[in-house]
N, C-alpha and C positions, 0 to 999 in steps of 0.2 A: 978945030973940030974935036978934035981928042979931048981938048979941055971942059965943052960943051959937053962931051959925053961922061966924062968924069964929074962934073958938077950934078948933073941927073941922078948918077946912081948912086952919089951921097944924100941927095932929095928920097929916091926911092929906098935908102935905108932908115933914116930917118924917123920916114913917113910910116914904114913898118913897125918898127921900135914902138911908134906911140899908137898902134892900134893894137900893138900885144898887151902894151901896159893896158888899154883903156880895156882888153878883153880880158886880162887878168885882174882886173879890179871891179868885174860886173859881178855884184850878186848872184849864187847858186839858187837856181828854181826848184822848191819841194813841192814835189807835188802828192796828192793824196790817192792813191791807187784802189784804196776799197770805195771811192766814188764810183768807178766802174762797175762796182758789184763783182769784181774777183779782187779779192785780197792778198796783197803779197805776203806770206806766209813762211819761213821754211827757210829751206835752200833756195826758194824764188829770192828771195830781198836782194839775194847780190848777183842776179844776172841781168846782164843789160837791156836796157830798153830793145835796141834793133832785133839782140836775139829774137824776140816774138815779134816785134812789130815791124817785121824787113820791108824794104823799100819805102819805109817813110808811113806805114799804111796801119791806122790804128782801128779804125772802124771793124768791126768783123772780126776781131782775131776770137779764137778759140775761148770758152770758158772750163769745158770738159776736160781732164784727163788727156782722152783717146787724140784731143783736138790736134795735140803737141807731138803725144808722146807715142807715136806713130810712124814708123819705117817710109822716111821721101817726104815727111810735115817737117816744116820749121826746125830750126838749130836745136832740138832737144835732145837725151836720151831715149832712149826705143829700147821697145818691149825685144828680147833677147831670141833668138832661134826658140830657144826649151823654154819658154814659158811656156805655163800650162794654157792648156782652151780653158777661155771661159768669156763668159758677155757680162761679168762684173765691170766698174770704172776701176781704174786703179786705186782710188782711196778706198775702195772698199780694202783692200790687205796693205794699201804700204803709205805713209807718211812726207809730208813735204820738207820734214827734217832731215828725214832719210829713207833712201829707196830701200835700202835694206839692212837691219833682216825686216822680213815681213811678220807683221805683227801679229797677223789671225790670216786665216784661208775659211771664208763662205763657202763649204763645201755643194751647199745647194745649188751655189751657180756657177760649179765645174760641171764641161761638156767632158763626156768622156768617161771610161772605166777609171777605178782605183789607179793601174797601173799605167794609164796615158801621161800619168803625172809622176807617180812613184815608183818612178823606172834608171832610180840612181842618175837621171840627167836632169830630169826638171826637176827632180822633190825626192827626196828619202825614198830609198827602196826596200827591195828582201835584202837583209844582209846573206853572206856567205855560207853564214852556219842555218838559215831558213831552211826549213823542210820544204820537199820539192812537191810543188803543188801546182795545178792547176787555176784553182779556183778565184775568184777574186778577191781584193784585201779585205775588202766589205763583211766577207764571210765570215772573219773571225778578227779584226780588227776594228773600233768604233773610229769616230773621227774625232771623238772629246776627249778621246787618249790613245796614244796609239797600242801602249800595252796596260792591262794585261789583255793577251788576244784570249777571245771564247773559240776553243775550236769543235765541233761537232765531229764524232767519230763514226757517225751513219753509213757515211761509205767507206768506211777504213776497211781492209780483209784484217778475216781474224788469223792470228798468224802471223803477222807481218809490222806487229808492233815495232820492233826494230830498227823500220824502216828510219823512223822518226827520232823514236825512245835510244839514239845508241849514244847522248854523255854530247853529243855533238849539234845537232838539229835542237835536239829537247830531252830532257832530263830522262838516264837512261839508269844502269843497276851501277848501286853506290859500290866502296872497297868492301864494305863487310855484306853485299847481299850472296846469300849463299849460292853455292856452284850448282849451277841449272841449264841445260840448253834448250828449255820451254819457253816460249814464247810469253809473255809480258801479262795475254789475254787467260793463262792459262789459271794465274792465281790473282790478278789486279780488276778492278774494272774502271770503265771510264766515267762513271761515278766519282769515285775517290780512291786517288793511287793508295789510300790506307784505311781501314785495315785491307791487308791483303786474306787470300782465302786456298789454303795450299790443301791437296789433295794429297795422302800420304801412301793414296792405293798403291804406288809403286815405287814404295820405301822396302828394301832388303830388313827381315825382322833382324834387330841385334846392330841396325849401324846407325839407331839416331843421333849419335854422337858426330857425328860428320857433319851436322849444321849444329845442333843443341851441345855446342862448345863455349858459349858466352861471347863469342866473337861475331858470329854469322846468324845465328840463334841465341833464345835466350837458354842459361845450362843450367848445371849446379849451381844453386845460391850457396853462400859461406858457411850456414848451418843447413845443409842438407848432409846427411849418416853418411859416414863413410862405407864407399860399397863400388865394387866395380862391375857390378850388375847394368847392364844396358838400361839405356829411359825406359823401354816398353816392357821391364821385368815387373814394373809398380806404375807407369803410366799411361794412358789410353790416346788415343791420336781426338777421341772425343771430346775430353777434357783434362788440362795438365792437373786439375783436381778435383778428384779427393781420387790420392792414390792408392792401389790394394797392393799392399806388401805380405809376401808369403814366409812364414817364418818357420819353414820347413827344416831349413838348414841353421836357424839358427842354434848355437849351444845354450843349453839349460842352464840358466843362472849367470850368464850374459847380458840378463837386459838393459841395467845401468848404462852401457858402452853407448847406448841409443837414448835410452827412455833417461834423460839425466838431465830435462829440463832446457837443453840447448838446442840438442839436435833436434830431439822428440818428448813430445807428452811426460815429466816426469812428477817424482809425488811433491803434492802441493803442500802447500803451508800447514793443512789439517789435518796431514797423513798422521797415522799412527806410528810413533818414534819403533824401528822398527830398523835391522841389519840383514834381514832377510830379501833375496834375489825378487824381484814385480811377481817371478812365474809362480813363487809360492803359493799366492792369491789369483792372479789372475792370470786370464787364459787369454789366448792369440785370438778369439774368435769376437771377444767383447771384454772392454777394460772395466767395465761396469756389467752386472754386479759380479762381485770379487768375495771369492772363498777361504774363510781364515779356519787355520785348525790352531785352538785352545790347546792343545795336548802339552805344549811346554807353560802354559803360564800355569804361576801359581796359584793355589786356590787364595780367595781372598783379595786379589788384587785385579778384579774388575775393574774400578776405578780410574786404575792408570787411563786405560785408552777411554772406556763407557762414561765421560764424565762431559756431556753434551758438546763438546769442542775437536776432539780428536774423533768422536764414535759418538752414537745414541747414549744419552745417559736420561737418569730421574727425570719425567714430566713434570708438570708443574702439582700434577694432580696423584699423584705418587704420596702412598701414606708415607708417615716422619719413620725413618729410620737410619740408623749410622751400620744397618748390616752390611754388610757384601752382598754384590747382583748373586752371586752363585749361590748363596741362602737361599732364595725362592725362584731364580730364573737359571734355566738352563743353556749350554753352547749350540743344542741341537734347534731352539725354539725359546722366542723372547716370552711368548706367548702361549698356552697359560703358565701361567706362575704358580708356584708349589710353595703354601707358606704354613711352615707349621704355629702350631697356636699354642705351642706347652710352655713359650716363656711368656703369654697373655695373662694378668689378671682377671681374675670371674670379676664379671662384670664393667670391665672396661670395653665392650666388642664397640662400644658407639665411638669412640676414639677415630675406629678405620672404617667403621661401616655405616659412612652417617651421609652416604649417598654422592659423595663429593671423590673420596680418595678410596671409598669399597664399595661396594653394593648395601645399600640401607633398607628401612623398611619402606613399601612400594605404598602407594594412594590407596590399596583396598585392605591395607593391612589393619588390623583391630588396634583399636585404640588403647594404648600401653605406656606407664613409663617402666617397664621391666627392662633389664638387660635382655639382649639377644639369648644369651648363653642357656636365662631362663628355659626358652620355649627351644630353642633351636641346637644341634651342637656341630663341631667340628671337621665332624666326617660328613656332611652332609646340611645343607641348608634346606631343604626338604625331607621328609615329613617333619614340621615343630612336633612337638612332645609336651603339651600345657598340663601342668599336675593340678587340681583346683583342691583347696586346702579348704571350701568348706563343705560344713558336714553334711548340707543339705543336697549335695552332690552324689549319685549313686553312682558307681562302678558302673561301668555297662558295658563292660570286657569288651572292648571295640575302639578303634580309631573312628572320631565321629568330627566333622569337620564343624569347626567354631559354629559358623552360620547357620548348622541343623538347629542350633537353640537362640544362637545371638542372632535373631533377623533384623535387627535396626544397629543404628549407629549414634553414638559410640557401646561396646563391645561392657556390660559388667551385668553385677547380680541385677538388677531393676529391668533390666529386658529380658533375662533369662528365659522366662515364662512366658510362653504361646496365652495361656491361662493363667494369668496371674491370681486369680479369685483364689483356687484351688492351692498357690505354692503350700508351703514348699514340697506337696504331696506328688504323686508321680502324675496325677490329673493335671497337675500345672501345665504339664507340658503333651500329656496322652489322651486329654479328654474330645477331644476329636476324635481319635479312634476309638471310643465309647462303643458297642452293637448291643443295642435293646434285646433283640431276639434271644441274646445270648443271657443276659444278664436280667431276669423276667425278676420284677416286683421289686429292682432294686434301682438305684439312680447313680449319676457320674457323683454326687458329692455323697452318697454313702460307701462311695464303693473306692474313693478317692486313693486311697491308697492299694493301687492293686496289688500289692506284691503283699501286703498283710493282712489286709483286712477279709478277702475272699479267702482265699487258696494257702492257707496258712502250713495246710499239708500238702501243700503239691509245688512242682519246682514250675511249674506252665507259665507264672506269670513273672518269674525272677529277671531282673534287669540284663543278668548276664547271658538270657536264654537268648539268642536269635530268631529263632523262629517262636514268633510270639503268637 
C-alpha cells in the first residue's frame, strides 16, 4: 500500500514539473491597450491589469479620471482630504507621468473663494509677514502671478499706514528716512511712495539741519561757502533754489573767500586783469552792471582793458586812429565823444566824415566837391559859412540859405538866377518883385539894376538894406 502511494506522488510530481515547463515556455500575450480607446500612458504602463479590471471584469471599466481616482473606486490613488473643490477631470492640472507637482490650476473651475484653497493646507497661502486682511486674495492678487499684488488703499484709514508700512508686512521707513512720528499719509501717497511731499509748517526756524545733514536729507554739497548760517538763512522751504544770501555781515573786501569761481560766481575768463576786492565794482544787490572808478589808471592806457576782449573797445566803424580812448572819450560817458581837430589837415575832413566812420554830407546837401572845412567849421556843424568868390555876387549883409537862389539841383552859377535873361544884374534874381506903380514910365530891364541905375543917391535899394 505504502509503495502504491509512493509511486503516485512521484507520477504526481512529475506530471507537475512538465506542466511548469510547458507554462514556462508558452509565449507572452501583447496586447494593444489604446484599442480600447484609453491609452496606457504614464505611470499607467506598469500597473497591473486586475488593478482596474478586478474580478476578471473588463467591460465597463472606467475611462475618466474621476472613474478611478475616487475615495472606495478600484485600487487607485484618491484625491487627498485638502484637495481643492473643483468639478475640473484631473488631467485638467496633473499628468499620468506624475501626480505631482501640478502643472497649471484652471482657476475658472475652482468652486469656492481664493482662500478655500490658499489656506496653507490645500495650496500656498498668506505667509506670516502678510498684512492682516480681511479681503479676498482676488483683491490684490491675479491668478497669472501671484505677485506683484495691486493693493487698493480706499478703505485704508488715514493714519494707520503703519499698520502695514512697518519693514515687516510691507515696505516701511528705510535707515536713513528722517526721524518723524507722522504717519506715512502725512508726506507719501498711494500714487507713488516717491516723490514724497513734506510739509515744513512745523519745522523749528534754525534746525533744518537735523534732516538737511546729507544722511537723512539731502545737505551741503562739497562746493557750497563755508558758513554756519542755518539752510533757511539763504534757503526757502519753497525752493532749495535760487538762494537769497544776505551780505550784511559780510567784511568789505572779502569776497574772493566765496566769489573765487569754486564756491560762488567768480571773474571769468574776460575779466579785466585787475587785484582789486569784487566790492570795488560791484554791489550786493546785482553783479551786473558793475562800477569801475578810472581815478588810478593812467592817462593813455585805455587800451589795456577797452580793447574789445576784456572791455568795449574800437567798433568796426570807428575812424583810423592810434590815439588813446581818453583823447576823445571820457570815464563819466562813452558817448559823446570830444575830438579836437587842431591836428586835422584843412581839407582832409572827408577822411572821417564821409558817412561811414563821421557824419558826412546828408542827401539834401548841395552838390560840391569842396572840403567840409570850406563851408563848415569846427565849433559847430551848423550854420556852414559859404564865401562866393565871384564878383557877380553882391554882399547882402545876411545869412541867406543856399536854396533862396540855388532852387534846383545840382547847386552852381547856371541855376543862380530866378531870371536868368536879366543876370548877372540884381533883376536876375528880383525881377518878380518889380511894382509898376512904383516905378511909372520905367521897365524891369531898364531899371535892372536896382541898386544903380535908379537911386544912385539913395541907400533904399542897397543889397545890404533889409527893409527893402
Amino acid at each position: 500500500m505504502s509503495r502504491v502511494i509512493k509511486s503516485n506522488s512521484v507520477l504526481t510530481f512529475i506530471l507537475l514539473c512538465f506542466w511548469s515547463t510547458l507554462a514556462l515556455a508558452a509565449p507572452e500575450i501583447e496586447f494593444d491597450h489604446s484599442k480600447t480607446g484609453f491609452d496606457l500612458t504614464g505611470m499607467h504602463r506598469g500597473v497591473s491589469c486586475e488593478s482596474c479590471h478586478q474580478a476578471g471584469i473588463f467591460q465597463g471599466t472606467p475611462k475618466q479620471c474621476m472613474g478611478c481616482h475616487l475615495q472606495g473606486k478600484i485600487a487607485a490613488s484618491t484625491i487627498s482630504n485638502g484637495h481643492i473643490v473643483t468639478n475640473n477631470d484631473c488631467q485638467s492640472c496633473h499628468t499620468t507621468v506624475q501626480w505631482s507637482l501640478v502643472r497649471v490650476v484652471d482657476h475658472s473651475a475652482v468652486i469656492g473663494t481664493c482662500v478655500s484653497c490658499h489656506n496653507a493646507f490645500s495650496a500656498e497661502g498668506a505667509p506670516s509677514t502678510h498684512p492682516l486682511i480681511t479681503a479676498d486674495c482676488a483683491t490684490c492678487h491675479r491668478t497669472s502671478v501671484w505677485t506683484f499684488a495691486r493693493f487698493s488703499h480706499a478703505n485704508a484709514q488715514a493714519g494707520q499706514c503703519s499698520t502695514c508700512h512697518n519693514g515687516a508686512f510691507s515696505d516701511g521707513k528705510n535707515s536713513t528716512h528722517l526721524p518723524t512720528t507722522e504717519s506715512c499719509d502725512a508726506c507719501h501717497t498711494t500714487n507713488a511712495w516717491t516723490p514724497a511731499h513734506f510739509s515744513h509748517d512745523g519745522v523749528v526756524p534754525g534746525a533744518c539741519a537735523t534732516c538737511h545733514n546729507g544722511s537723512i536729507s539731502e545737505g551741503k554739497n562739497s562746493t557750497h561757502l563755508p558758513t554756519t548760517e542755518s539752510c533757511d538763512a539763504c534757503h526757502t522751504t519753497t525752493s532749495w533754489i535760487t538762494s537769497s544770501f544776505n551780505h550784511a555781515n559780510v567784511v568789505p573786501g572779502s569776497c574772493a573767500t566765496c566769489h573765487n569761481g569754486s564756491i560762488s560766481t567768480g571773474k571769468d575768463a574776460g575779466h579785466v586783469p585787475t587785484t582789486e576786492s569784487c566790492d570795488a565794482c560791484h554791489t550786493t544787490i546785482s553783479w551786473i552792471t558793475s562800477s569801475f572808478t578810472h581815478d588810478n589808471v593812467a592817462p593813455g592806457q585805455c587800451a589795456t582793458c577797452h580793447n574789445g576782449s576784456i572791455s568795449t573797445g574800437k567798433d568796426v566803424n570807428h575812424i583810423p586812429t592810434t590815439e588813446s580812448c581818453d583823447t576823445c572819450h571820457t570815464t563819466l560817458g562813452w558817448t559823446p565823444a570830444n575830438f579836437s581837430h587842431s591836428g586835422v589837415a584843412p581839407g582832409t575832413c572827408a577822411t572821417c566824415h564821409n558817412g561811414t566812420y563821421a557824419t558826412g554830407k546828408n542827401s539834401t546837401h548841395l552838390s560840391t566837391s569842396e572840403s567840409c572845412d570850406t563851408c563848415h567849421s569846427t565849433n559847430a556843424w551848423t550854420p556852414a559859412n559859404f564865401v562866393h568868390s565871384s564878383a557877380n555876387y553882391v554882399d547882402h549883409g545876411r545869412t541867406i540859405s543856399c536854396s533862396r537862389c540855388h532852387q534846383s539841383k545840382p547847386e552852381g552859377a547856371s541855376n543862380a538866377w530866378s531870371n536868368s535873361i536879366y543876370a548877372p544884374d540884381c533883376a536876375g534874381c528880383h525881377a518878380n518883385d518889380y511894382e509898376p506903380d512904383e516905378h511909372r514910365n520905367a521897365s524891369v530891364s531898364s531899371l535892372r539894376n536896382c541898386a544903380g541905375t535908379c537911386h544912385k543917391s539913395t541907400p533904399e535899394h542897397r543889397a545890404t538894406k533889409r527893409s527893402w
